[in-house]
C-alpha positions in Angstrom: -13.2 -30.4 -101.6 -9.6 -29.3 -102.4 -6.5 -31.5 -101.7 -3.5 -29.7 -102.1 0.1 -31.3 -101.5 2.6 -28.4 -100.9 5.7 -27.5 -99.4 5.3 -24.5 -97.1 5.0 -23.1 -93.8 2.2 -22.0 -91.8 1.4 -18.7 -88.7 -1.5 -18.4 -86.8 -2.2 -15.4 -84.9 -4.8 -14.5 -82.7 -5.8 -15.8 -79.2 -2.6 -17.8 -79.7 0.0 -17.7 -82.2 1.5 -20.7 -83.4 4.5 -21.8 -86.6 5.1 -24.7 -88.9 8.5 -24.8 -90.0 8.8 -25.3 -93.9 7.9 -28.9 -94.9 6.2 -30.7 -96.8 2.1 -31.1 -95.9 -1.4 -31.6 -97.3 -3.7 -28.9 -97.1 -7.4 -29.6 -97.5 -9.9 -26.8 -98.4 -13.3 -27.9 -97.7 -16.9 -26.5 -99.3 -17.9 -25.0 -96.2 -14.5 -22.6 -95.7 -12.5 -24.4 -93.5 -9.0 -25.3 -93.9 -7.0 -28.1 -92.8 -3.4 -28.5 -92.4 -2.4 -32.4 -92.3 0.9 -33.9 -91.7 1.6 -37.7 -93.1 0.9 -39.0 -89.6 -1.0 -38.0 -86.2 -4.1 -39.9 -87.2 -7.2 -37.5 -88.0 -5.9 -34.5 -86.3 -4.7 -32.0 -88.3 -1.0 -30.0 -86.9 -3.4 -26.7 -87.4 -6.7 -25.6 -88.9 -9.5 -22.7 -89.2 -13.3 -23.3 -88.7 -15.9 -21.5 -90.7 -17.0 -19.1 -90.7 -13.7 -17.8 -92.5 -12.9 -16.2 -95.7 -9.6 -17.4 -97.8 -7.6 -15.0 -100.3 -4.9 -15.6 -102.3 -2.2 -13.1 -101.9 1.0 -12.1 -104.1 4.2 -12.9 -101.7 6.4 -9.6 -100.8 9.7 -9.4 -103.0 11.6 -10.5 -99.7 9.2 -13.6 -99.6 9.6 -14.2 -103.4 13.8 -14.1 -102.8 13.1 -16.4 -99.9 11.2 -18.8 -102.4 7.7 -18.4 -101.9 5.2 -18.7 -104.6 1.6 -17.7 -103.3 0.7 -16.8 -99.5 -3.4 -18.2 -98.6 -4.5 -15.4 -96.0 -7.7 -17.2 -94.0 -9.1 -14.9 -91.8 -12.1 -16.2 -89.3 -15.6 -13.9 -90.0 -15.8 -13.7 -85.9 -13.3 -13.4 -83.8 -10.3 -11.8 -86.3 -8.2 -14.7 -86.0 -5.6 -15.1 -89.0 -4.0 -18.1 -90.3 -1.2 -17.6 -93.4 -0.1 -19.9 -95.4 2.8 -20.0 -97.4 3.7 -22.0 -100.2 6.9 -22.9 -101.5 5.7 -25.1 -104.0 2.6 -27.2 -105.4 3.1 -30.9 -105.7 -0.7 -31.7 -106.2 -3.7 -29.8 -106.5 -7.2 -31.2 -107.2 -10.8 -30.5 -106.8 -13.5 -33.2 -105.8 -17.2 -33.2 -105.4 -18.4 -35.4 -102.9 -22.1 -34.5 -102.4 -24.2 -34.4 -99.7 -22.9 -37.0 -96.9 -25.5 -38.9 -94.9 -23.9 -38.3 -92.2 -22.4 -40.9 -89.4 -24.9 -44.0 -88.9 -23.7 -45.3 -85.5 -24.6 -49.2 -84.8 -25.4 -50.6 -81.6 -27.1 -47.6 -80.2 -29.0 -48.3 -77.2 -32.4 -48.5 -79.0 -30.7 -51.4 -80.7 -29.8 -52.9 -78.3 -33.0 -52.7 -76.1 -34.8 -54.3 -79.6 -32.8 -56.8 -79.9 -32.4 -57.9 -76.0 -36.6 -57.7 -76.0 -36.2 -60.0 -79.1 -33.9 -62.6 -77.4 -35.1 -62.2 -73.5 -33.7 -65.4 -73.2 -30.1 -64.2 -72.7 -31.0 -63.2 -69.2 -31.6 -66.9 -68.5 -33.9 -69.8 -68.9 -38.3 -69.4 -68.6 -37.6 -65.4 -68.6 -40.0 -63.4 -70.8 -40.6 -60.3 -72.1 -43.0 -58.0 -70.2 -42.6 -54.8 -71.8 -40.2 -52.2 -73.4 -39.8 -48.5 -72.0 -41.5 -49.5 -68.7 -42.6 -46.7 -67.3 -42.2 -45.7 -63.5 -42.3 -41.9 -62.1 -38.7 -40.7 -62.9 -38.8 -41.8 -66.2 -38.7 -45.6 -68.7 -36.7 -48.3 -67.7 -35.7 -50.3 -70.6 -37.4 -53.5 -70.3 -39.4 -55.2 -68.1 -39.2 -58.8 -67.5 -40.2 -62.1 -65.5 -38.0 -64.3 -64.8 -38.5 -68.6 -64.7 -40.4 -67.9 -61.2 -42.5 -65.1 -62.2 -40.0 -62.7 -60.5 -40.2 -58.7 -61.6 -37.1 -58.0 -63.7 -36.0 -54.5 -64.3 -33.1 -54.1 -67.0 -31.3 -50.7 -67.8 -29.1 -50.7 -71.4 -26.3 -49.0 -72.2 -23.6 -49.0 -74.9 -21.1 -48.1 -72.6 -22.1 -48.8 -68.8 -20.7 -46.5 -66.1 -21.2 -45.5 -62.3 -24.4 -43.0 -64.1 -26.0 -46.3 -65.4 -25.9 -48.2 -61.8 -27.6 -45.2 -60.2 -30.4 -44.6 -62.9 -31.3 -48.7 -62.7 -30.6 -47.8 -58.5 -33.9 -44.8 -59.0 -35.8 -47.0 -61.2 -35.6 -50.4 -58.8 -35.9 -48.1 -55.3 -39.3 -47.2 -57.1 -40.5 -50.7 -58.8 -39.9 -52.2 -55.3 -42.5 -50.2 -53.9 -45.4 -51.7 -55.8 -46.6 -54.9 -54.3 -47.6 -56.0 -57.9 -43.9 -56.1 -58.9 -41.8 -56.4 -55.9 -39.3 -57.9 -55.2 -37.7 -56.5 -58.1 -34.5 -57.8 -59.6 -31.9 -55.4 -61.3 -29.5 -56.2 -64.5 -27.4 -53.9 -65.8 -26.7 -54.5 -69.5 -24.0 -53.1 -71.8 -21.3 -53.8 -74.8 -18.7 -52.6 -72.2 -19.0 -52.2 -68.3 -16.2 -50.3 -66.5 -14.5 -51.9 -63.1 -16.0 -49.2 -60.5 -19.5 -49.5 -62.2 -19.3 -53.5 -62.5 -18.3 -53.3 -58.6 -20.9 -50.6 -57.5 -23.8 -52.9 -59.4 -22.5 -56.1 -57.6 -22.5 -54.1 -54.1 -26.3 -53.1 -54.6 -27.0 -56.7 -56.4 -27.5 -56.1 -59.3 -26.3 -58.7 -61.7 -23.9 -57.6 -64.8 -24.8 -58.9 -68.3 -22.2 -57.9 -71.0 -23.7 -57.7 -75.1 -22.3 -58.6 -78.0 -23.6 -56.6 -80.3 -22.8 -58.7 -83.9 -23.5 -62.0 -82.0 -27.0 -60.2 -81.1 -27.7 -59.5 -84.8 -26.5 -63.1 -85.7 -23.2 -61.9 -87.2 -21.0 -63.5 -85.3 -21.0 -66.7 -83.8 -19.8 -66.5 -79.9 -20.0 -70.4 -79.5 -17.5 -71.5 -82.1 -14.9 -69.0 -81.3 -11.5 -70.1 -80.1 -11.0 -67.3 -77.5 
C-alpha cells in the first residue's frame, strides 16, 4: 500500500462528475488498483475513490497547470465502464510504501453458530430443570436451533439470532406451527433469542407468546461478569 499526504484537487467524470477544491488530503493507493481519496475526518469513507479494475498513470501537468502550480496529475481510468478520476497534485508532504501481506480477513464474533453453541452449553439460561435435547432440530421447512425440555418435560423450540427482527418471529412462527403438530412434542413453547431484539419484533413475539431472551455474548463466553456490574 501507498500513503501519500498531498495538497491537490481532484475531478471525476463519468456517470457523474464530481470536484474537490485544492486542499490538503491523503491519498491511498492500494495493491489491488484502487485509489482512495481521505479527508482528516468523515470516519472510513473516503470524499471520492475508484474501484478496480482501474489502471493509474502518471502524467506531466500542461504549462497552464504548471503556472497554476501543479506538480504531477495521477490519470486513473476504470478497465470497464471508462470512468476517469484525475488527480492533481500541488505538492507532496509524505509518500511511503508498505507491505502488509496477505490479511485473514474479518473474523466476526458472536455469530449465530456461536451463540447456538454456547446457549446448548448453558441450557440453563432458559430457566431452572431445562435441558438440552438437540441442536439443529430438524422439522420440514428447515433446523430450528435447539431443542429443549423444560423443568416439566415441556417441548422447547428456540430460534437464535445476532440481531432479532420481525424475519426471526416468523421463521420460529413456521418452525412452532409445525412442531405443534406432532403429539410427541406438542405443546410446543417458543423463545426467541438474540444479542439485540428490536421493539416491533419483541412486540410481535409477545403477541404470538413467545417469550424474549436477550444474550450477552462476553458474559456467555465468561468474559464478563453480568452479576457484579453496577448498571
Amino acid at each position: 500500500m501507498r500513503l501519500v499526504i498531498a495538497k491537490c484537487s481532484v475531478d471525476y467524470t463519468g456517470r457523474l462528475s464530481a470536484h474537490l477544491p485544492l486542499a490538503t488530503r491523503l491519498l491511498m493507493l492500494k495493491s489491488d488498483g484502487s485509489l482512495l481519496i481521505h479527508s482528516d475526518g468523515g470516519s472510513y469513507k473516503p470524499l471520492n475513490w475508484m474501484s478496480p479494475p482501474c489502471t493509474i498513470r502518471t502524467e506531466e501537468p500542461s504549462a497552464e497547470e504548471t503556472e497554476a502550480g501543479v506538480q504531477e496529475l495521477w490519470r486513473v481510468a476504470h478497465s470497464k465502464t471508462g470512468d476517469q478520476l484525475v488527480v492533481s497534485i500541488y505538492h507532496i508532504e509524505h509518500d511511503s510504501s508498505h507491505n502488509l501481506g496477505v490479511d485473514p480477513g474479518l473474523q466476526k464474533m458472536g455469530a449465530e453458530s456461536h451463540l447456538q453453541e454456547l446457549m446448548a452449553e448453558q441450557i440453563e439460561m432458559l430457566g431452572a430443570g431445562h435441558t438440552l435435547v438437540r441442536r439443529e432440530y430438524m422439522t420440514a421447512i428447515g433446523p430450528v436451533d435447539i431443542l429443549a425440555r423444560d423443568a416439566d418435560g415441556g417441548a422447547v423450540a428456540v430460534e437464535i439470532k445476532r440481531r432479532g427482527e420481525i424475519d426471526g418471529v416468523e421463521q420460529l412462527t413456521r418452525y412452532l406451527e409445525l412442531m405443534n403438530r406432532d403429539p410427541g412434542l406438542r405443546p410446543v413453547q417458543g423463545v426467541f433469542a438474540a444479542q439485540e431484539i428490536k421493539p416491533q419484533a419483541r412486540t410481535l413475539a409477545e403477541d404470538r407468546g413467545i417469550r424474549c431472551v436477550i444474550l450477552d455474548y462476553d458474559e456467555m463466553r465468561g468474559l464478563d461478569d453480568g452479576g457484579s456490574r453496577l448498571f
